[in-house]
C-alpha positions as CSV (number, residue, x, y, z in Angstrom):
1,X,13.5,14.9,2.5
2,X,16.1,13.6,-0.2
3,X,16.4,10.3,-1.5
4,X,19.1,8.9,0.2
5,X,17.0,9.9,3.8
6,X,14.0,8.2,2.3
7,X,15.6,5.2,1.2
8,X,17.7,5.0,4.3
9,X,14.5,5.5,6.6
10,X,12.8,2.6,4.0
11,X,15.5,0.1,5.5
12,X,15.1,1.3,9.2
13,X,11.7,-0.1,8.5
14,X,12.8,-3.3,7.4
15,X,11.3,-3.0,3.7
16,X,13.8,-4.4,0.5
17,X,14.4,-1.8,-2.1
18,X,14.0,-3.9,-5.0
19,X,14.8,-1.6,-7.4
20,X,14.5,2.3,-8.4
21,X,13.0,1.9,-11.6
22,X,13.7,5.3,-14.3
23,X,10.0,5.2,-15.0
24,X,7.0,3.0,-14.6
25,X,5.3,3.0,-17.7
26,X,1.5,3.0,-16.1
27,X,-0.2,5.8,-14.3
28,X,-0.6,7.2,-11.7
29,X,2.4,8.8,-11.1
30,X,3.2,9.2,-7.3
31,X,1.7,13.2,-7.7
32,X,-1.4,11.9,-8.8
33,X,-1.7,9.1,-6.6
34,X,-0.9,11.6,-3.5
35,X,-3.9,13.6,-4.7
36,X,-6.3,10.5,-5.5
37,X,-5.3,9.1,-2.1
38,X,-5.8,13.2,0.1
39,X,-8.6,14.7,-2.7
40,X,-11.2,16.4,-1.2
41,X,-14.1,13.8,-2.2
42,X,-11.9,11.0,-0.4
43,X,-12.7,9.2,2.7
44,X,-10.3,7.2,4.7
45,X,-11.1,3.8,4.6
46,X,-9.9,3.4,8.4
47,X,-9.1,6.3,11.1
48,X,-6.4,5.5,14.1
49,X,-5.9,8.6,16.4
50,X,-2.5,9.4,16.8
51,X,-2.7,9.8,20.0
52,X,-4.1,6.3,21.0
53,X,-1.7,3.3,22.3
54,X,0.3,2.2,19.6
55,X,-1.0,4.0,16.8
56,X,1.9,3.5,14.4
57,X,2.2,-0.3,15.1
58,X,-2.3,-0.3,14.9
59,X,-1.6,2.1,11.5
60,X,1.2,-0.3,9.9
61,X,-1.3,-3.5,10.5
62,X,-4.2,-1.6,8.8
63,X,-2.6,-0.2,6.0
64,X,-0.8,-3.7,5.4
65,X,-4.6,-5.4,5.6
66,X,-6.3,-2.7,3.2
67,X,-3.1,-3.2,0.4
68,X,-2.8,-6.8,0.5
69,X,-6.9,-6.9,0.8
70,X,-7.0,-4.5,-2.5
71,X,-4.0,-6.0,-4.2
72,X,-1.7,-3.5,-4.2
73,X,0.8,-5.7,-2.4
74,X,1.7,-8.5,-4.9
75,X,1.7,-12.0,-3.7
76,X,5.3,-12.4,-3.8
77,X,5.1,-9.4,-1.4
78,X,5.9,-6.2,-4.2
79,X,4.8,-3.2,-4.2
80,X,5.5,0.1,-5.7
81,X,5.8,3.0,-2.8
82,X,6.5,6.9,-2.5
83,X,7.1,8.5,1.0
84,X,7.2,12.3,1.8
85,X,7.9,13.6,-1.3
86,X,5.4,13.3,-4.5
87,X,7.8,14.1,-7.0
88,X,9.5,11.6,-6.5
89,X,10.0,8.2,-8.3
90,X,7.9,4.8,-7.6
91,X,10.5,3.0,-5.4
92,X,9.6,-1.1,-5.8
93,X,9.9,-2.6,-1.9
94,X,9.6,-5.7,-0.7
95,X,8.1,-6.7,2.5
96,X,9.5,-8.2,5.1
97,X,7.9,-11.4,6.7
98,X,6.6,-11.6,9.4
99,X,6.7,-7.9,11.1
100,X,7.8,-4.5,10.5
101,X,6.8,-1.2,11.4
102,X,6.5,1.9,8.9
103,X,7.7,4.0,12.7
104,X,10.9,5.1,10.7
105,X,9.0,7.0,8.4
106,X,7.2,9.3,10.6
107,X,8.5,12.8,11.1
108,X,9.5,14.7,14.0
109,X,5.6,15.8,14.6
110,X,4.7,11.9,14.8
111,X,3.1,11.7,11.0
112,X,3.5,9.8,8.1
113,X,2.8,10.4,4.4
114,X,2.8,7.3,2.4
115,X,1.4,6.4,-1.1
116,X,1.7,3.0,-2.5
117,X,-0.2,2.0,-5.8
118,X,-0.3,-1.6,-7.1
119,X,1.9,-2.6,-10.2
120,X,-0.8,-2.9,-12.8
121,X,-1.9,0.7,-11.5
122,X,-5.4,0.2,-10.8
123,X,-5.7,0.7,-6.9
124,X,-3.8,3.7,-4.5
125,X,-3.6,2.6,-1.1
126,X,-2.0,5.9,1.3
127,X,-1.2,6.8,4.8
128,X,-1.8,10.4,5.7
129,X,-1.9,12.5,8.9
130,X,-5.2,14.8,9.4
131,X,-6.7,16.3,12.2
132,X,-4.8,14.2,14.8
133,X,-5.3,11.1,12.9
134,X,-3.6,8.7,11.0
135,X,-5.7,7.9,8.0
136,X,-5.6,4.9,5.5
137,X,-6.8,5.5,2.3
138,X,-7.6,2.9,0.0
139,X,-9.2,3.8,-3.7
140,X,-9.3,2.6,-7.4
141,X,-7.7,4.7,-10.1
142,X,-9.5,5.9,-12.8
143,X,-8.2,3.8,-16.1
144,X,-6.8,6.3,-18.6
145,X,-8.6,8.4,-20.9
146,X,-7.6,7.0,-24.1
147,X,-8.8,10.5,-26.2
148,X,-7.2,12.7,-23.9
């Protein structure tokens, strides 16, 4: 998906790009957030079938409770967010009050791939699509290895 499509779908869903920084200077970049968030020792947090009654609108409301509850939404509503592609840059959003729904992000098939990290860099919080589910991921990051 190119950037324009992701930025344009970002609106649809009612979120401010703040900016499109050139580089945040703090890891995780969005590649190794994505594979934090999916690894294979992770656990979602919370599991919504896809299938269920307003699963998008239940998945939005869960994974906004788990980032605000971890910090990775700021108070004044920031947070740094990559959708669908991994290579891409940190986009800084802002969201909306009261409602919005993250449905514009969701591809033909119904899922969603979403990473969003906190500024400071110390906590992923994801949405990914597995086995018919839509799963919320919320971890720590490891601090950097200073002797690496």
């Amino acid at each position: 998906m190119s950037s324009s499509t992701i930025e344009s779908r970002l609106r649809a869903c009612g979120l401010l790009l703040v900016e499109r920084p050139a580089a945040c200077p703090t890891s995780p970049t969005p590649r190794e957030a994505f594979h934090l968030a999916v690894g294979f020792t992770t656990s979602p947090s919370e599991r919504i079938p896809k299938r269920s009654p307003d699963a998008v609108e239940r998945t939005t409301q869960a994974w906004l409770s788990h980032a605000r509850s971890t910090g990775v939404i700021a108070e004044d509503d920031d947070t740094l967010l990559v959708a669908a592609a991994i290579d891409g840059p940190w986009l800084r959003v802002r969201l909306p009050r009261p409602a919005f729904s993250l449905a514009p992000l969701a591809d033909p098939q119904g899922d969603i791939e979403l990473t969003t990290r906190s500024h400071s860099g110390d906590r992923v919080c994801a949405i990914s699509t597995d086995d018919g589910e839509y799963w919320i991921i919320s971890e720590p990051c490891p601090p950097e290895d200073p002797w690496a």
